[in-house]
N, C-alpha and C positions, 0 to 999 in steps of 0.2 A: 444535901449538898454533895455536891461528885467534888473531891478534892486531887489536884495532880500529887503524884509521888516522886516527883522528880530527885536525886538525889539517892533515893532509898533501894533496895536490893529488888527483887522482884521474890514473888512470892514462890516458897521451893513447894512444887507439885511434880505428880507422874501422869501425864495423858497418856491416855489410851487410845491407839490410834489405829487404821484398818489398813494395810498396808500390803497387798499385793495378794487381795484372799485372807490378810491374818492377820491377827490381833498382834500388836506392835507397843510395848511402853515405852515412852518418851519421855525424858525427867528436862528439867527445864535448866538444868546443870548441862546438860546434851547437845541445848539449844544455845544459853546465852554464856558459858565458860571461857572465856577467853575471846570473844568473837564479839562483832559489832552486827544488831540487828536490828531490823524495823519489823514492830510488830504492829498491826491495823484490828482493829478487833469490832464487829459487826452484831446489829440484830441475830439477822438468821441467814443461813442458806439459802437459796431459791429467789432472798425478797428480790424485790427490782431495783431500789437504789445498790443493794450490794454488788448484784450480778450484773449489770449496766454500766457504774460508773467506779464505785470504791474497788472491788476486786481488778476489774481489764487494765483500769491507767497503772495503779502498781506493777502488773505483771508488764504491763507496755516499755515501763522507766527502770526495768530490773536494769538492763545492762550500764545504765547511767548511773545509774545506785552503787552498782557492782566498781563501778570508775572510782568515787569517791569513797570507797573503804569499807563500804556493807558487805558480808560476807553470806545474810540470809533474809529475806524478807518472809515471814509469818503473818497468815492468813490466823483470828482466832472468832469460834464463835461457838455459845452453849447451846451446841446439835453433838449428837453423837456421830462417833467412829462412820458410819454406815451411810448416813446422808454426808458427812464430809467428802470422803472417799465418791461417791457418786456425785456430789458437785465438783471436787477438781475434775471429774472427766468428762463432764457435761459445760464447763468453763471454758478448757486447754487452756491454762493459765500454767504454762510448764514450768515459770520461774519465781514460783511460790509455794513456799508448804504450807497446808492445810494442817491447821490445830482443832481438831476439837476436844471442848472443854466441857464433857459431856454433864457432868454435876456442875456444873460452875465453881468448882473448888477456887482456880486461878483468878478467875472474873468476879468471885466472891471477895477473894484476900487484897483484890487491888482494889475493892472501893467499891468498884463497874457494874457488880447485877443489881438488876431493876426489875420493876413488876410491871408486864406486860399482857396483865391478865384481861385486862381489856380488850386486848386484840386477841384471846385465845393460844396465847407464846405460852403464859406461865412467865417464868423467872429468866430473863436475857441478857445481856450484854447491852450496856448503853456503848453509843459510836464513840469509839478513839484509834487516837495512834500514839505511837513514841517509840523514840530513836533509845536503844538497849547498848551499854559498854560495859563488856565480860562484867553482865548481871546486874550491871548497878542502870537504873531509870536517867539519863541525862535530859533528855526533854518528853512533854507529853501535851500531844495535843487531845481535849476533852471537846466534844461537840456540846455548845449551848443548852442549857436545861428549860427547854419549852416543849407546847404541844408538838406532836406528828415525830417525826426521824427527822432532824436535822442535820444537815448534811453540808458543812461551813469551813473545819478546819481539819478534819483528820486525813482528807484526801491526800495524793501520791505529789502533788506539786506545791501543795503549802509544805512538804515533810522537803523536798527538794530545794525550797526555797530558805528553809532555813538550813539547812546542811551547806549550800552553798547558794547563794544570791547570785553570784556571775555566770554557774553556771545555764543554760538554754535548754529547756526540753526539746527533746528530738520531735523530727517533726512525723508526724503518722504518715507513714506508706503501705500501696496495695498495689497488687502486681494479679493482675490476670492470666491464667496461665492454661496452656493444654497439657496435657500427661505425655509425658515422649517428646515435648519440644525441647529442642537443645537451644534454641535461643532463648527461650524460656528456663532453662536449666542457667545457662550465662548469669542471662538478667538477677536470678536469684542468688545467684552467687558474689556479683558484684555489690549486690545491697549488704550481704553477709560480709564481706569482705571490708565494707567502709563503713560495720557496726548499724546497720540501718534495721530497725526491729520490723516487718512489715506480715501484712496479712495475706494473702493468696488466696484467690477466687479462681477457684478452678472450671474451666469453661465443660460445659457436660450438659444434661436434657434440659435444666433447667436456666442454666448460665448458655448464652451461644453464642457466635462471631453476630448475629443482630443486633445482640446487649453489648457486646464492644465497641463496636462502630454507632451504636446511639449515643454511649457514652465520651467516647474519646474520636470520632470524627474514622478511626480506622475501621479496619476487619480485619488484623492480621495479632499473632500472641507472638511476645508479651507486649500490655499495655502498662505501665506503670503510672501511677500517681503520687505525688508525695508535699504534702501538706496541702493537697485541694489543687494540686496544678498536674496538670498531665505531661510527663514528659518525655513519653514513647515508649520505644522498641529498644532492645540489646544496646544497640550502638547510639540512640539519644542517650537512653543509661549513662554509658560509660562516658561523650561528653559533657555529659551534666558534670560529673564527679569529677574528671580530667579540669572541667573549669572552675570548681572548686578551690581544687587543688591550688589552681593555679592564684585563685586571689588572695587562698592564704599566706603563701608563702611571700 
């Protein structure tokens, strides 16, 4: 039986982490001392619900998180230094730090490793999450104990939803761009400018003004899209946001 620890301190360990070419300790004193965090904690590296859906929406919702008082969001999972370090950079997931729990010391003391000898793991990390205040557990979402990886409660918008219920997830944007374009340089800056996280597709041998204009009716960069609706170039940009603006006020 996986039991939450809500309430309780978190367990004091030192991870060993790879950190720019080097080995790096990280006491967990470092991580949660004074400081509000969300820690998500995963099978493994590489698998596909991690790298597809649990990892990208966290790093998508950092700056939303960041609104409401989180200071760090932690990535944890029992892989070593080595494949951590190589999956933050095979992710770009730049607004999360990668923990690995290479013995499972942490993932041991809190309840969490499991035998995943079945699938050839060894000893892993069952799926959670939970919201950390300077060290002490306030809530903890534990994923269902059934067959397969279930995948129900730890994600980045049930953790959003209880932190605040009124607040809205941003809606996902992607901006098409060529290298050198300054209207493309604008576009990208106006998203930054009005907190909008978005992804950029750089038009180049594989991407080209074909793949734009199938998609968005044009051929010219930037095309922007934001929540599944197209709504152009530089200057739609900026009246999009302009009328924003105006219906909140």
């Amino acid at each position: 039986m996986l039991s939450p620890r809500e309430g309780q301190k978190v367990p004091t360990v030192t991870f060993r982490t790879r950190q720019e070419g080097e080995w790096r300790d990280v006491s967990t004193e470092q991580i949660f001392k004074g400081r509000t965090v969300i820690v998500f904690s995963l099978p493994g590296a590489y698998t596909p619900t991690c790298s597809t859906t649990h990892l990208p929406r966290y790093n998508e919702l950092a700056a939303t998180f960041s609104k409401l008082g989180v200071d760090e969001i932690v990535c944890l999972s029992v892989n070593d230094g080595f494949v951590m370090s190589e999956w933050q950079k095979d992710q770009d997931a730049p607004h999360v730090t990668f923990i690995p729990d290479g013995n499972g010391e942490f993932t041991g003391k809190m309840g969490m490793l499991v035998d995943k000898s079945n699938l050839g793991f060894g000893k892993r990390s069952w799926r959670y999450s939970m919201l950390v205040k300077d060290g002490t557990i306030v809530k903890q979402f534990i994923e269902p104990e059934k067959e397969g990886d279930p995948f129900e409660v730890s994600d980045a918008d049930t953790m959003l939803a209880y932190l605040s219920p009124a607040t809205k997830a941003p809606e996902p944007a992607v901006i098409f761009a060529k290298a050198g374009c300054p209207h493309c340089a604008r576009a990208k800056a106006l998203l930054e400018a009005n907190g909008v996280a978005y992804e950029e597709v750089q038009l180049g041998k594989s991407i080209t003004f074909s793949t734009v204009r199938a998609v968005s009716g044009r051929g010219t960069a930037p095309q922007v899209f934001i929540g599944g609706r197209h709504i152009g170039g530089a200057d739609d940009l900026e009246a999009y946001f302009s009328a924003g603006r105006k219906l909140a006020a």
